[in-house]
Structure formats: structure tokens, C-alpha cells
C-alpha positions as a Markdown table, in Angstrom:
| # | Residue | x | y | z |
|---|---|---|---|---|
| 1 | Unk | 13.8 | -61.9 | 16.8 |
| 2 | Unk | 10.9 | -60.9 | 19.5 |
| 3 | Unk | 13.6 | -58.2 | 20.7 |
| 4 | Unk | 13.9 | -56.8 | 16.8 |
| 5 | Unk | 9.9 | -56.9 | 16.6 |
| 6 | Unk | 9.4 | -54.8 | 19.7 |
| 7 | Unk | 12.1 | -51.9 | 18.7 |
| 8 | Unk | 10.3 | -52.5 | 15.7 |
| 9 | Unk | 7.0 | -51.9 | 16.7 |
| 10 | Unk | 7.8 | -49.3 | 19.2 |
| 11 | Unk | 10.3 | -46.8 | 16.6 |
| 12 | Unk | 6.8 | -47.2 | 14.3 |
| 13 | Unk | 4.9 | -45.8 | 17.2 |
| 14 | Unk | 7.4 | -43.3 | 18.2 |
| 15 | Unk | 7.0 | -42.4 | 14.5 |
| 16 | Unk | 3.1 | -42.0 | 14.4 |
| 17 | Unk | 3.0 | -40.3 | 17.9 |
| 18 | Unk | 5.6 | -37.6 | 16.4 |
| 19 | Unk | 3.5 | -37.3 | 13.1 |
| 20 | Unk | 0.1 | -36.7 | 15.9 |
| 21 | Unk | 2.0 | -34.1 | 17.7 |
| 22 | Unk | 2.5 | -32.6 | 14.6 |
| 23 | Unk | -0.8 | -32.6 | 13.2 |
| 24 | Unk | -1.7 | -31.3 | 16.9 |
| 25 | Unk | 1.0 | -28.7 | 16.6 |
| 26 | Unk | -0.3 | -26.8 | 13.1 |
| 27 | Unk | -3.9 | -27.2 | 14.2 |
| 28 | Unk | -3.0 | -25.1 | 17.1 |
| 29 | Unk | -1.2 | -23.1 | 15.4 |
| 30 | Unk | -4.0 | -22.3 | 13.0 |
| 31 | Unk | -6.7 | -22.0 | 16.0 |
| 32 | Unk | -4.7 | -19.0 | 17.7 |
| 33 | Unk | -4.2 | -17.2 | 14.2 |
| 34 | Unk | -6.6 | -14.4 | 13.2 |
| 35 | Unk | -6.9 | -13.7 | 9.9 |
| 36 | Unk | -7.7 | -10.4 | 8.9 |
| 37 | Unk | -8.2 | -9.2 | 5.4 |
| 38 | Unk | -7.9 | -5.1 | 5.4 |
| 39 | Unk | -8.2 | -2.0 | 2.8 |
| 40 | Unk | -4.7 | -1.6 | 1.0 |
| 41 | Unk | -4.5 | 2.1 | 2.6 |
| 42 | Unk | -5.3 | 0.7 | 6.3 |
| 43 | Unk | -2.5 | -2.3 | 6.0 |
| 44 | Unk | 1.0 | -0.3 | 7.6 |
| 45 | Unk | -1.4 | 1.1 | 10.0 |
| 46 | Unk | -2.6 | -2.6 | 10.7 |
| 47 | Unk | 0.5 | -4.4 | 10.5 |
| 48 | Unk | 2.3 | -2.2 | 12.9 |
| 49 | Unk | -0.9 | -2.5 | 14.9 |
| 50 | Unk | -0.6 | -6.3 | 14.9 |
| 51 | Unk | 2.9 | -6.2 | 15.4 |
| 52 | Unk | 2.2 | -4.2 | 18.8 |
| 53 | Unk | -0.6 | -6.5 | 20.3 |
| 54 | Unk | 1.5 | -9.8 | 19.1 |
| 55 | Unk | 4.0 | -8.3 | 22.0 |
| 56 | Unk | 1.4 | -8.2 | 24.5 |
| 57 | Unk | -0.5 | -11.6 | 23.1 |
| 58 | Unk | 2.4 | -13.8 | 22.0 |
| 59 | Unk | 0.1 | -17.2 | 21.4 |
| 60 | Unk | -1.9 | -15.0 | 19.1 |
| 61 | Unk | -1.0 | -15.1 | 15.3 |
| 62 | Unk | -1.7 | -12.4 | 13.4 |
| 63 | Unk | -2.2 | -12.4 | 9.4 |
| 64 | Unk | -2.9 | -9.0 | 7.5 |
| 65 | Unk | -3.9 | -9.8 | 4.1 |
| 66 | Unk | -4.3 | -6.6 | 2.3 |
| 67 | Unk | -7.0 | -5.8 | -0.7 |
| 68 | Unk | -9.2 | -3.3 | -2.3 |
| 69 | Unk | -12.3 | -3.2 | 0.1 |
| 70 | Unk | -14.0 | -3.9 | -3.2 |
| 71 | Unk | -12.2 | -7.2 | -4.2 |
| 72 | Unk | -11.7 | -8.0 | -0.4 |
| 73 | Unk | -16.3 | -8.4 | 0.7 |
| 74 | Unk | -15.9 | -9.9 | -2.8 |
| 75 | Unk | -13.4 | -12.7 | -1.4 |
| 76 | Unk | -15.9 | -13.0 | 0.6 |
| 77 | Unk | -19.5 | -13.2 | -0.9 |
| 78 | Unk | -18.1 | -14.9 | -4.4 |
| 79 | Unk | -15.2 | -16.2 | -3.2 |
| 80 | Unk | -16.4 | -18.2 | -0.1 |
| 81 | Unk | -13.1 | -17.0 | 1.6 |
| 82 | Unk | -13.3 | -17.0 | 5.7 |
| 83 | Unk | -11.4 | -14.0 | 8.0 |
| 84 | Unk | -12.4 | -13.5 | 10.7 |
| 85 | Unk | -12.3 | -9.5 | 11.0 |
| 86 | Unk | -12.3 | -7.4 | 7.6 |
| 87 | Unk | -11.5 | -3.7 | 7.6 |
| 88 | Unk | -13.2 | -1.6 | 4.5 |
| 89 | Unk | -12.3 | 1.6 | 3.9 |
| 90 | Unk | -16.2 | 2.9 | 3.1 |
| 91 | Unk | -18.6 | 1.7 | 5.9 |
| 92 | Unk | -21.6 | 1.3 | 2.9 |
| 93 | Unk | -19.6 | -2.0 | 2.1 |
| 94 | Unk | -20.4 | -4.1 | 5.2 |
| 95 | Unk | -24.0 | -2.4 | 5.3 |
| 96 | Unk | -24.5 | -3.3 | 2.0 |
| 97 | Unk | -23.2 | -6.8 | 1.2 |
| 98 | Unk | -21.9 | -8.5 | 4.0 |
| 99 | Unk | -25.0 | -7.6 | 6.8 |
| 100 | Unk | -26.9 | -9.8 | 7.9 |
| 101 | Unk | -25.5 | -12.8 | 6.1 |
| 102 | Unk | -22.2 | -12.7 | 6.6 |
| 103 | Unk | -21.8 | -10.2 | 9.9 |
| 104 | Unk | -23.8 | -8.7 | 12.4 |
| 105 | Unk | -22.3 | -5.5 | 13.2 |
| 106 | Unk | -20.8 | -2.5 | 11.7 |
| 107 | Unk | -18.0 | -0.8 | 13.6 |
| 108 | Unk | -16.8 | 2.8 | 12.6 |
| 109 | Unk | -13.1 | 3.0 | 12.4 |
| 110 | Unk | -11.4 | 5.9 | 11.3 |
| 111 | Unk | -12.1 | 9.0 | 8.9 |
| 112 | Unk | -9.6 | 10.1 | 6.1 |
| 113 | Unk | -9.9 | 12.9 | 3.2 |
| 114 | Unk | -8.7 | 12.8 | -0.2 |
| 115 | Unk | -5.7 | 14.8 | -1.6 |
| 116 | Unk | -3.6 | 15.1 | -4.7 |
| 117 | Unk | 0.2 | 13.8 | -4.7 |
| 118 | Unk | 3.0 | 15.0 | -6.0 |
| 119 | Unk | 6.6 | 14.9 | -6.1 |
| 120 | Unk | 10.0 | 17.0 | -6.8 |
| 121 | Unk | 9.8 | 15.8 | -10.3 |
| 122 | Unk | 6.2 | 16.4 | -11.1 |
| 123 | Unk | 5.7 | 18.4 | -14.3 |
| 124 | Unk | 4.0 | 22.2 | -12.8 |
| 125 | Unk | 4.2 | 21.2 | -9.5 |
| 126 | Unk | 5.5 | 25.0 | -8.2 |
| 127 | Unk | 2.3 | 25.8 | -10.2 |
| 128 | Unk | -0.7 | 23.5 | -8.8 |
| 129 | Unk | -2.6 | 24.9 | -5.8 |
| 130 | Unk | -6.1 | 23.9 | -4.6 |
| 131 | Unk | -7.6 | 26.5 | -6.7 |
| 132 | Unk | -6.4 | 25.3 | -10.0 |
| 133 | Unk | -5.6 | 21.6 | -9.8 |
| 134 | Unk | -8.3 | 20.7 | -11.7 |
| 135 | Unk | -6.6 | 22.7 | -14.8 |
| 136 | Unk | -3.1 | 21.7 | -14.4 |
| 137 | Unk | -4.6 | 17.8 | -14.3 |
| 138 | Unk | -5.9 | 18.2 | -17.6 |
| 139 | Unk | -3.2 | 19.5 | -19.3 |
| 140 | Unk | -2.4 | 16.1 | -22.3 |
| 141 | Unk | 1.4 | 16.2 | -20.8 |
| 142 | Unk | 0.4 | 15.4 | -17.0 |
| 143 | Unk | 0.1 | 11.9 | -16.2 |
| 144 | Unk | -2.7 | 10.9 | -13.3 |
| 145 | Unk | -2.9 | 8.3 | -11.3 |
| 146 | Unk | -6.2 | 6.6 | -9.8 |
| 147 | Unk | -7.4 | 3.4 | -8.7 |
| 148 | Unk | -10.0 | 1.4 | -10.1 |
| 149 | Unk | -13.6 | 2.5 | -8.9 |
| 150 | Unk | -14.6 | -1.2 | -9.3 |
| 151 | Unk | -12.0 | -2.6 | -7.0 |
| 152 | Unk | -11.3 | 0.0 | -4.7 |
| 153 | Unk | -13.4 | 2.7 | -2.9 |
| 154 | Unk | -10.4 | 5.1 | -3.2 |
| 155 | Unk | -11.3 | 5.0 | -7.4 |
| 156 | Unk | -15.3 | 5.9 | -7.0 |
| 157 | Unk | -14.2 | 8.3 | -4.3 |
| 158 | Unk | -11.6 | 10.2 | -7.1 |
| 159 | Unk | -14.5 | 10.5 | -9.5 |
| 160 | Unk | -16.9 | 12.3 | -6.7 |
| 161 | Unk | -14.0 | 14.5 | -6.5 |
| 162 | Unk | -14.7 | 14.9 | -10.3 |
| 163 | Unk | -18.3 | 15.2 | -10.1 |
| 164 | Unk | -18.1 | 17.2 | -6.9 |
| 165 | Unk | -15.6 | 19.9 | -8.6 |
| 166 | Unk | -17.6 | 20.1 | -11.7 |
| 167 | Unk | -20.4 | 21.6 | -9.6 |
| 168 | Unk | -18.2 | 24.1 | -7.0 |
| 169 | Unk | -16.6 | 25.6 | -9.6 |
| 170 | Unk | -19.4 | 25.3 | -11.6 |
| 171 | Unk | -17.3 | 23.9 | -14.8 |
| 172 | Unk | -19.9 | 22.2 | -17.1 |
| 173 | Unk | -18.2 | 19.1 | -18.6 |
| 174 | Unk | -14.8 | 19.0 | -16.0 |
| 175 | Unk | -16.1 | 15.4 | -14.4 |
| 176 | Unk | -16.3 | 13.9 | -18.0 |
| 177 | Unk | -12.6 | 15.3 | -18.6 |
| 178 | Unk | -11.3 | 14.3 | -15.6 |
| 179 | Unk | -12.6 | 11.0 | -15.9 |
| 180 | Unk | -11.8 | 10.0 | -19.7 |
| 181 | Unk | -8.9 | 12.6 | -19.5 |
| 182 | Unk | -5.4 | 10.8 | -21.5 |
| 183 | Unk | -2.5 | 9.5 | -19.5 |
| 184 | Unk | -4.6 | 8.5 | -16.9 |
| 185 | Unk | -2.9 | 5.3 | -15.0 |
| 186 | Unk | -5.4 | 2.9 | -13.4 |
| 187 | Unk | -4.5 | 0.4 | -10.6 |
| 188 | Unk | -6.5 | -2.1 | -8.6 |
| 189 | Unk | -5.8 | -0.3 | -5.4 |
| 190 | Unk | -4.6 | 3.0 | -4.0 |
| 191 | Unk | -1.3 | 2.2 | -2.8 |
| 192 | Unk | -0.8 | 0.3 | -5.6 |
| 193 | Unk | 0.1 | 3.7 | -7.6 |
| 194 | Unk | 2.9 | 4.9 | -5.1 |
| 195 | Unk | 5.2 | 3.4 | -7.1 |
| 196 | Unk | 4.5 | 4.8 | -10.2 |
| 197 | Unk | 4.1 | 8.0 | -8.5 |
| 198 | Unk | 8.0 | 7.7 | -6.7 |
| 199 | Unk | 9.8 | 6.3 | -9.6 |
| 200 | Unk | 8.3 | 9.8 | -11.8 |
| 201 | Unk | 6.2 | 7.5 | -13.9 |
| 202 | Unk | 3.6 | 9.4 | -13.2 |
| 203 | Unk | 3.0 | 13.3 | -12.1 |
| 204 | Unk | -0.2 | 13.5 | -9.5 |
| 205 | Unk | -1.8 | 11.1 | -7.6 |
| 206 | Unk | -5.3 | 11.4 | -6.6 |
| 207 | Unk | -5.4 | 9.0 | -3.0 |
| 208 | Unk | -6.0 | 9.6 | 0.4 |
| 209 | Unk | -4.5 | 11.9 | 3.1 |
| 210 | Unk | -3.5 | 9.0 | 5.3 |
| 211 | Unk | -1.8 | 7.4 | 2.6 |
| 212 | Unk | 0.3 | 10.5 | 1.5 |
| 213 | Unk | 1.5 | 11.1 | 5.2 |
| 214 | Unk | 2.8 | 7.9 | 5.9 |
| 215 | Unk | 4.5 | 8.1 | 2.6 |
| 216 | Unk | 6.0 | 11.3 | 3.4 |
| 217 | Unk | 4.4 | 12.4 | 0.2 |
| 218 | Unk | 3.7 | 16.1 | -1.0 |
| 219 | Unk | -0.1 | 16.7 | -1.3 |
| 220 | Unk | -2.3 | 19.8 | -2.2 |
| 221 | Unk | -5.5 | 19.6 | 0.1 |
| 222 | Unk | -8.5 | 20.4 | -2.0 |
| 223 | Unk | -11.7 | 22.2 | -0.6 |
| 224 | Unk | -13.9 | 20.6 | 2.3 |
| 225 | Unk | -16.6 | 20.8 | -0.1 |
| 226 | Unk | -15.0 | 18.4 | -2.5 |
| 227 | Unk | -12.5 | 16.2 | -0.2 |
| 228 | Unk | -15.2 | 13.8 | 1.7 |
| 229 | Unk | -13.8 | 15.0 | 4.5 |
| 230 | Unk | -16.6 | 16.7 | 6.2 |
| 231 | Unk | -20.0 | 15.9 | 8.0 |
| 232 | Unk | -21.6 | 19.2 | 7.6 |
| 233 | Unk | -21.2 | 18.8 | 3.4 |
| 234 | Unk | -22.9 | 15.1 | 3.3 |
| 235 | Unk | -26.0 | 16.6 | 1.5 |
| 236 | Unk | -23.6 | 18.5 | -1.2 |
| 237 | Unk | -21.3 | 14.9 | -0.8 |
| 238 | Unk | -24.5 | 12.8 | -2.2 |
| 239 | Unk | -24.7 | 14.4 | -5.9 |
| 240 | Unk | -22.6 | 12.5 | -6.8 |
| 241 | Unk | -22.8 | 8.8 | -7.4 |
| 242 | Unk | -21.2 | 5.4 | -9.0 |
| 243 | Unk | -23.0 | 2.1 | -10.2 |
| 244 | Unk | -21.0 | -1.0 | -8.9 |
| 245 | Unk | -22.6 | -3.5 | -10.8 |
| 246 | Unk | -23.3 | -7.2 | -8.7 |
| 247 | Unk | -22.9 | -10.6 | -9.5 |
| 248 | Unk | -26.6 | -11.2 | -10.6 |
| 249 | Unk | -26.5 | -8.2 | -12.5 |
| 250 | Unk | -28.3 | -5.8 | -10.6 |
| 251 | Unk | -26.5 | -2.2 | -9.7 |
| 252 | Unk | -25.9 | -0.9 | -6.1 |
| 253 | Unk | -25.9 | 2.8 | -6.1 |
| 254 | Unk | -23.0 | 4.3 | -3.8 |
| 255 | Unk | -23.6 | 8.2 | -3.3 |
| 256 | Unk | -20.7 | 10.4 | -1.8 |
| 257 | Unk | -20.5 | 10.7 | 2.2 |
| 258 | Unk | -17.7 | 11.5 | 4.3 |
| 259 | Unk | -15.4 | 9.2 | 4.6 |
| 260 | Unk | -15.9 | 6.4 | 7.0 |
| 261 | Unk | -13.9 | 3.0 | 7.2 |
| 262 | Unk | -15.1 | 0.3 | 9.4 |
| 263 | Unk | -14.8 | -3.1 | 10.3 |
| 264 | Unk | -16.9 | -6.1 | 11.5 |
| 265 | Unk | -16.4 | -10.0 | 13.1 |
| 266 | Unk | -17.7 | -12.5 | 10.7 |
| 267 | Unk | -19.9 | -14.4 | 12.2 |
| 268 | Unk | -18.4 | -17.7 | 11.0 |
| 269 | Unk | -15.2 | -16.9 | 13.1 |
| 270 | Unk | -14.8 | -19.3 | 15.8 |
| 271 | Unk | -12.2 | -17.5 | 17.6 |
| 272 | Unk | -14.0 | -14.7 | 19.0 |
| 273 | Unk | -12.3 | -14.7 | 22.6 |
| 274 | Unk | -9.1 | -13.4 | 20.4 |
| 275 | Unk | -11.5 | -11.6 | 17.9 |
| 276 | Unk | -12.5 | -9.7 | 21.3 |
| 277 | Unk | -8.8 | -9.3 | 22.6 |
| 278 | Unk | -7.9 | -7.4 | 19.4 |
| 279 | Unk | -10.8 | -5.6 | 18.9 |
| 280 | Unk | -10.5 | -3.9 | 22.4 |
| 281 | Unk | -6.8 | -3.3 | 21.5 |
| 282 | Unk | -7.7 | -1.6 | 18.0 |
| 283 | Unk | -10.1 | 0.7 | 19.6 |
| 284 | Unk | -7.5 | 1.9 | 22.2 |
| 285 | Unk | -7.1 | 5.4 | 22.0 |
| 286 | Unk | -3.6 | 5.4 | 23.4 |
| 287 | Unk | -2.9 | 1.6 | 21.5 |
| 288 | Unk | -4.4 | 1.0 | 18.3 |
| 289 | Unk | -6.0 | 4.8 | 18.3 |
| 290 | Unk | -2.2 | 6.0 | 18.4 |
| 291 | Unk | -1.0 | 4.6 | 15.7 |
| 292 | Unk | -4.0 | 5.4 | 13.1 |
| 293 | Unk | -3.7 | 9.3 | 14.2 |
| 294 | Unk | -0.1 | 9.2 | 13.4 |
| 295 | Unk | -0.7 | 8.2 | 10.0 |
| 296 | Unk | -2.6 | 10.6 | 9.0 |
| 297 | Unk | -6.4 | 9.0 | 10.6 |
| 298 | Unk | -9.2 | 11.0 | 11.9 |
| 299 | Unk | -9.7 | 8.0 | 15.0 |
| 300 | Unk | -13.0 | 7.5 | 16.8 |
């Protein structure tokens, strides 16, 4: 009977020390995993990226959640949600709603440009050129895609275009047409619309360069004075403008700049020796570097 109460005793500890090591286990597993929440056009360039430094950092756990920069500071600042490194794809994000609370520092990334798509299928596509785009787009049979200016930057960036267009050409009206123009598909994020684009549901796609090589996408390239793409234009970039309205309904003004994406640490990560470790390995020229200028990045 003693014998029975020992094994007894001693399977239930057996038990509870394999339930500890358990609980041990998945709390280390959770303290070597960064989380990193990214724009939906960075996240093949990041997961392949993560992929790679996982090889040389094995104990390091890597997990790309992918989001409209928009939605993804808003996880943040209304959501309460903790990563530990987010990627935007326009710098003004971090500057504007997560510094100083929520981060410190503002990191520039990579640059990108915006294009239109297009496929075998799409209606006038022997016709569209960068000179006229703007006139085959309006025609009532052409379907656009674009994503949503209030999730994604990609979607306030598309209607600069607009704006942008409306004064080089010098076409009173175009940026209203463009923007309230029929058959006009909306998504919450860029890459959202690929598939629409692919599967013929829809004829042009506005969305960035980057994007449209990694998809081995056709593309028109539109005018430095109108694609974001250029520094020396930042003064012509700034006419036009979108109202993201807050959470305590007041509006923050973006104005059109060259396109910048960054990223920053949160400062409530607790894992900055690994935050450090990747971080050196993004900026990499011949690591991290490497892989954004073979989709279609300018890197820094």
C-alpha cells in the first residue's frame, strides 16, 4: 500500500514536472519569436528575407503579419496590439502617429514608384501608353483597380497620381473622374487586387512598381512628375493632398512626397538583442539589400 502511494505520488510529479517543461518550453518559444507586422507590398520581400536570416539564426522565430500600413500603426494605437518591428510603406506614418509614444526612431527603408498594370486580356492594352492612360482609364468599359486611401498608402498615393495628372497635363476636372470614375474596384490593400487583376476581373491596376515586378506583371511607367518616384519633384509632389481622419476626429493632412517606406523598434519590445540581429541583417546590402533590389526596391 506505501509502495502504491509512492509510484503514486511520484507518476503525479513526473506529470506536473512534464506539464512545467511545457509551460517552459512555449514561453521560450515565444521569447525567441519576433513579430513583425509589415505593408502588404513589403511582405514576399520580408518573408523571403526572414526565411534567409532564420538559416543563419535558427533559435530565432520569425512572424510576418502582413497589413495596410494604415490598418497595421492602427493595430497599434487603437488596437493595443505589440510587434516588435513594423515596416510602413510611407515614412509620415511612424513620424506621425507612432513617435514618441510608441517608437523612438524612424528608419528609411526602401523607395518604390507607382505604375499601372495590365495583362494579355486587358481591354486596349496595345493602345495605353504613358501619354494617354489617363484617357483609356476613363473609358465606362475599363474596369480599375485601387486600394483603399484609408487603409493603405498605396490608395492616397493613386489619387496624387490623379491630382498630380490633372495639373501636368493640365486637364481641369481629370482627378474628380479618375477618382469617382464607374467600375472602379476598391480593396483594403494593394496586393489585395492581384487577383482580380490575373483572373481578367479587372483591366488596369494602379499599384506599385515593386509589386508589379515580383508579379511578373505588365506595367506602363507614368512620368517622374506624377509617379512619386523622384526627389527633385517633391515641391510639384506636395499639391496634392488626402485627409485621413483620426480616432478623435481630428484630420492629419498627408501631402505627396517621394516614396519612402520605413521601419522602427517599438519601444515596448523586450527582445531587442534579436531586434538588433535582424535589423543589421535587413540593412545588408548584399543580405536583406539583395533581396528588396530584386523585387523591384530602390534600397538605401
Amino acid at each position: 500500500m506505501i509502495w502504491k502511494t509512492i509510484e503514486h505520488k511520484f507518476k503525479s510529479c513526473l506529470f506536473i514536472f512534464g506539464v512545467v517543461l511545457t509551460i517552459i518550453s512555449c514561453k521560450d518559444d515565444n521569447n525567441n519569436e519576433l513579430r513583425i507586422y509589415c505593408a502588404g507590398s513589403l511582405a514576399r520581400s520580408f518573408e523571403e528575407i526572414a526565411e534567409s536570416f532564420q538559416k543563419e539564426n535558427p533559435r530565432i522565430k520569425i512572424k510576418i503579419e502582413a497589413y495596410g500600413s494604415l490598418e497595421a500603426v492602427r493595430r497599434i494605437t487603437e488596437l493595443n496590439k505589440t510587434p516588435d518591428i513594423i515596416a510602413v510603406s510611407d515614412y509620415k506614418l511612424i513620424e506621425n502617429y507612432l513617435i514618441p509614444e510608441y517608437s523612438d526612431r524612424n528608419s528609411i527603408l526602401v523607395s518604390n514608384s507607382i505604375v499601372i498594370c495590365y495583362t494579355e486580356n486587358s481591354a486596349d492594352k496595345e493602345k495605353i501608353n504613358s501619354d494617354n492612360w489617363f484617357e483609356i482609364l476613363m473609358q465606362e468599359k475599363i474596369r480599375l483597380g485601387r486600394s483603399d486611401p484609408y487603409s493603405d498608402p498605396c490608395g492616397y498615393r493613386s489619387l496624387f497620381v490623379f491630382e498630380l495628372a490633372e495639373l501636368y497635363y493640365k486637364k481641369n476636372g481629370l482627378s474628380e473622374d479618375l477618382k469617382n470614375k464607374k467600375n472602379t474596384f476598391l480593396r483594403p490593400k494593394e496586393v489585395d487586387l492581384i487577383a482580380l487583376l490575373e483572373t481578367g476581373n479587372i483591366d488596369y491596376l494602379i499599384i506599385y512598381k515593386s509589386v508589379a515586378v515580383q508579379h511578373n506583371l505588365n506595367f506602363i511607367e507614368l512620368p517622374d512628375q506624377i509617379n512619386l518616384s523622384n526627389p527633385e519633384y517633391d515641391d510639384f509632389y506636395s499639391k496634392a493632398c488626402f485627409y485621413i481622419k483620426s480616432e478623435n476626429d481630428q484630420k492629419n493632412t498627408i501631402c505627396g512626397q517621394t516614396i519612402l517606406y520605413s521601419y522602427t523598434v517599438l519601444k515596448n519590445s523586450n527582445k531587442k538583442e534579436y531586434v538588433k540581429k535582424f535589423v543589421e541583417f535587413l540593412n545588408d546590402s548584399e543580405k536583406g539589400g539583395k533581396i528588396f533590389k530584386r523585387d523591384g526596391f530602390v534600397f538605401f
